[in-house]
BAFI-3210 file (N, C-alpha, C; in Angstrom, 3 decimals, decimal comma, padded with zeros to 6 digits):
// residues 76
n [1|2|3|4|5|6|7|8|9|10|11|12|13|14|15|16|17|18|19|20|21|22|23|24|25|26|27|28|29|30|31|32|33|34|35|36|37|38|39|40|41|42|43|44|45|46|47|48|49|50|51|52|53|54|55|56|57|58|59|60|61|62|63|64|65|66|67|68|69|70|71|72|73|74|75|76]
n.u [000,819|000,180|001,077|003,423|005,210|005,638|007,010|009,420|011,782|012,584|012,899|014,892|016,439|016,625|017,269|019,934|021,692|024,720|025,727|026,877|024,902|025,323|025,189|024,979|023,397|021,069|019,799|019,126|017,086|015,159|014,551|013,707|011,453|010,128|009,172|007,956|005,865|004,744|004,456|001,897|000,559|-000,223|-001,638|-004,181|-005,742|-005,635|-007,067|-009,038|-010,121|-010,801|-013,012|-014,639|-015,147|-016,970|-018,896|-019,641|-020,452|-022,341|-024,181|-025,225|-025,873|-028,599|-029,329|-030,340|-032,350|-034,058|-034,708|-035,820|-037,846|-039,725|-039,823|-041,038|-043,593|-044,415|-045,503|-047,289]
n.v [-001,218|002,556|003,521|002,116|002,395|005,135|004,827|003,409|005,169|005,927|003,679|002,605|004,061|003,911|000,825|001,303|002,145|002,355|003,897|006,474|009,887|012,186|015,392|014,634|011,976|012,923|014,837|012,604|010,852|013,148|013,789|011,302|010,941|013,138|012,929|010,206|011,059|012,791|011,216|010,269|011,756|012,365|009,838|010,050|011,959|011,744|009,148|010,767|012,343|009,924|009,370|011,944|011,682|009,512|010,107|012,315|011,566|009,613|011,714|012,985|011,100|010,327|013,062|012,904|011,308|012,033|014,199|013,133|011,938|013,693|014,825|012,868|013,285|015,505|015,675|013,573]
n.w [000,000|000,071|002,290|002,825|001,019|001,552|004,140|003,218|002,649|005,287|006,911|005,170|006,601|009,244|009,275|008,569|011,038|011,129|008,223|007,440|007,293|005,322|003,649|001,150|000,955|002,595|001,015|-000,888|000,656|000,883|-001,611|-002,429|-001,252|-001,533|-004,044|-004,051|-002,848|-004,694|-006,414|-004,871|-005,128|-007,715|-008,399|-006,705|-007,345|-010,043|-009,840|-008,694|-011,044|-012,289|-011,496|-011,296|-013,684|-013,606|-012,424|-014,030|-016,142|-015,376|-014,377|-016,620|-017,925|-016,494|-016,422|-019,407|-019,490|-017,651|-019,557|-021,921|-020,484|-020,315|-022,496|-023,499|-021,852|-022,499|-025,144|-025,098]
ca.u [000,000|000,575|001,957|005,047|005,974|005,828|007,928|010,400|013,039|012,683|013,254|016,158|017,630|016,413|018,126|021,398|022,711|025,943|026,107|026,533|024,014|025,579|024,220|024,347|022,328|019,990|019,020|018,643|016,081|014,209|014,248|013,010|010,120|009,040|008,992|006,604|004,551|004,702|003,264|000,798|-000,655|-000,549|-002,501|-004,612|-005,879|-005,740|-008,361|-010,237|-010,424|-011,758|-014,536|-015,750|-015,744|-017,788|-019,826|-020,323|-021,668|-023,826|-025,638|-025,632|-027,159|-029,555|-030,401|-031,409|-033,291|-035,132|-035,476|-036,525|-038,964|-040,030|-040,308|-042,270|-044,884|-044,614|-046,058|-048,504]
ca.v [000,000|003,494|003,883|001,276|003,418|006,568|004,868|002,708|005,870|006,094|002,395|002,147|005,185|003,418|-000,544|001,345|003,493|002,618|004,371|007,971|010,250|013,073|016,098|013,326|011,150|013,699|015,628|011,551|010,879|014,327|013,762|010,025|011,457|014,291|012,064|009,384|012,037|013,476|010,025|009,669|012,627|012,168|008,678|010,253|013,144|010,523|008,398|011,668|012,836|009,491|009,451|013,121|011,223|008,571|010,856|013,671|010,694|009,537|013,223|013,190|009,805|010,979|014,195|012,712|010,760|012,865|014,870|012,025|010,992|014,895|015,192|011,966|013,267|016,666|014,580|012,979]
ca.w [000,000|-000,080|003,398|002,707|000,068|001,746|004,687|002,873|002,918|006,954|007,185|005,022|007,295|010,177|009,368|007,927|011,834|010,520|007,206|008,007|006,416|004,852|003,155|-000,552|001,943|002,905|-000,180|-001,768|001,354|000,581|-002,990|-002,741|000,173|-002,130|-005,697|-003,446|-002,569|-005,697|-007,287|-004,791|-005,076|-009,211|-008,324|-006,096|-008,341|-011,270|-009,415|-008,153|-012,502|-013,167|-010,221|-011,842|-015,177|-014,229|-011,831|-015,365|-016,857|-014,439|-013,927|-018,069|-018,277|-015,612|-017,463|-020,876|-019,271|-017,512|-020,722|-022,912|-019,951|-020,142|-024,280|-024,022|-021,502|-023,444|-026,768|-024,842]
c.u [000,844|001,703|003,498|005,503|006,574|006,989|009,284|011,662|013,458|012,635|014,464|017,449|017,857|017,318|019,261|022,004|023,430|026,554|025,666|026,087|024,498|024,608|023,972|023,340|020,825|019,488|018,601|017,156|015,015|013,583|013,498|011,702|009,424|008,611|007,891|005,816|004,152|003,395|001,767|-000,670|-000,690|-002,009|-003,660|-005,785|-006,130|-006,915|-009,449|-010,769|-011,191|-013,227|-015,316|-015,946|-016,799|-019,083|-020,762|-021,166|-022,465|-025,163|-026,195|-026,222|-028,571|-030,498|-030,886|-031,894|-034,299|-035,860|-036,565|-037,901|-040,066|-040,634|-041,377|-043,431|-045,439|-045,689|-047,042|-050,171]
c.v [001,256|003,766|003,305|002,416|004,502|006,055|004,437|003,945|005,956|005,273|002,214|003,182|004,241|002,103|-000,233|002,363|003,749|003,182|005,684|008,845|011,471|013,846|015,348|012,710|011,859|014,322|014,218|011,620|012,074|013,766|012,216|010,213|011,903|013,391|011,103|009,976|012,486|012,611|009,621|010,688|012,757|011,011|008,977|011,403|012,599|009,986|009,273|011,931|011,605|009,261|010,484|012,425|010,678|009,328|011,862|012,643|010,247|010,591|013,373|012,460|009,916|012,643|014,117|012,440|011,117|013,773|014,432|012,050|012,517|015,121|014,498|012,412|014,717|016,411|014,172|013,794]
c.w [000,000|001,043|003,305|001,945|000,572|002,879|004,286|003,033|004,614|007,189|006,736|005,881|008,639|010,110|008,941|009,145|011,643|009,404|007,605|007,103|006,334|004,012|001,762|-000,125|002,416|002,369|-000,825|-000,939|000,833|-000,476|-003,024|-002,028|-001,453|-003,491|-004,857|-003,205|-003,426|-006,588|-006,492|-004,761|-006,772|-009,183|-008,064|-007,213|-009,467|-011,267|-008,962|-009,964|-012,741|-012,205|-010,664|-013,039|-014,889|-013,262|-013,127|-016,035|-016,480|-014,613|-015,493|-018,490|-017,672|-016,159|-018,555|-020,666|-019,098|-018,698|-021,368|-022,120|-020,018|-021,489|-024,152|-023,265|-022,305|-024,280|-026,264|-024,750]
res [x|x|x|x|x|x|x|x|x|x|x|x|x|x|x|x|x|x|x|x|x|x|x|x|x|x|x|x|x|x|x|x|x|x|x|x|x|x|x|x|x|x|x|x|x|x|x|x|x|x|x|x|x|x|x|x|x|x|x|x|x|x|x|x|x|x|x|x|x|x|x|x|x|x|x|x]
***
């Protein structure tokens, strides 16, 4: 899931005490944080665009309908 992802950099800091984390070490960490965040808020935003899709089509399938069901009592 999402959460592994987001921790996996603060685990591999965490099982490595012995490799000393320099400022290379600490702009990688940032940069691997912010890029996971980056994707999950692409994903996130991704899956919100297609929820309004299938929501626009819903309310649009829902309003011909009503039209149609509207023309036809019109006609009657």
């Amino acid at each position: 899931g999402f959460s592994t992802e987001l921790l996996s950099p603060y685990f591999a800091l965490r099982y490595s005490p012995s490799a000393p984390i320099g400022d290379e070490g600490f702009r990688l960490l940032i940069g691997r944080s912010v890029v996971q965040i980056g994707f999950i808020i692409i994903s996130a935003s991704l899956t919100g665009l297609l929820q309004s899709v299938k929501i626009a089509r819903a309310a649009v399938t829902l309003a011909t309908g009503l039209l149609k069901k509207a023309g036809a009592e019109a006609t009657l």
